[in-house]
C-alpha positions in Angstrom: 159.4 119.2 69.8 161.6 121.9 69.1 159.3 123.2 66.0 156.3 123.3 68.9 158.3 125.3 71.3 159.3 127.8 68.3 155.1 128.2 67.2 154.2 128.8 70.8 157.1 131.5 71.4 156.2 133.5 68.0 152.4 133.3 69.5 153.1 134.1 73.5 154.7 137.7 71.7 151.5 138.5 70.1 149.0 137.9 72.9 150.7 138.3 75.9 147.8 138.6 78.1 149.2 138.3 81.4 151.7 137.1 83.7 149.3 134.2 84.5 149.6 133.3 80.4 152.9 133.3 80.5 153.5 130.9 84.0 151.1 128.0 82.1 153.2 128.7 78.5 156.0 128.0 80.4 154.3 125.2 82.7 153.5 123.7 79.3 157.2 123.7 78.1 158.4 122.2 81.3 156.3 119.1 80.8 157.1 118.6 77.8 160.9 118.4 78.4 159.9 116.5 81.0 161.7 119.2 83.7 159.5 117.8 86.5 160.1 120.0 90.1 161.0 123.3 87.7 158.7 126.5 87.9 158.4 130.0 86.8 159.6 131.4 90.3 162.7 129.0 89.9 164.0 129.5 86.3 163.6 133.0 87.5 166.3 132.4 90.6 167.9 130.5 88.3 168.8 133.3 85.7 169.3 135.8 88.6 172.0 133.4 89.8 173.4 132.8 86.1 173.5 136.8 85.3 174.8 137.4 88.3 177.9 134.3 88.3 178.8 135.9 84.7 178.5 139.7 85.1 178.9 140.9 88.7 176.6 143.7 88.9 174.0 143.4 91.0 172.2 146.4 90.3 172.0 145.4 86.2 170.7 142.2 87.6 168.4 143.9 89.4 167.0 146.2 87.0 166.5 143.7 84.5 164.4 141.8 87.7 162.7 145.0 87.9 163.6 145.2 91.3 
């Protein structure tokens, strides 16, 4: 599985098309780890929340957001 996930990264960074693209690569990923209940939106939350715990700078974590 792991060789799968590697071919479909080194593709996503050469076509790129959209944000849509990228939320059914990922979609794609999650079913195959079997990370039912998981979406874009929340892994998103999710590394806000980890960046945040480990660095305590709001404002890096939210320019990296693009907030």
């Amino acid at each position: 599985m792991e060789k799968i996930l590697i071919d479909d990264l080194k593709n996503l960074l050469g076509r790129l098309e959209s944000d849509e693209t990228f939320r059914k690569l990922v979609k794609k990923w999650l079913k195959k780890a079997k990370l039912n209940g998981f979406s874009t939106h929340k892994l998103r939350h999710t590394a806000a929340s980890l960046m945040y715990k480990a660095n305590k700078d709001i404002r890096a974590v939210q320019e990296i957001l693009g907030h």
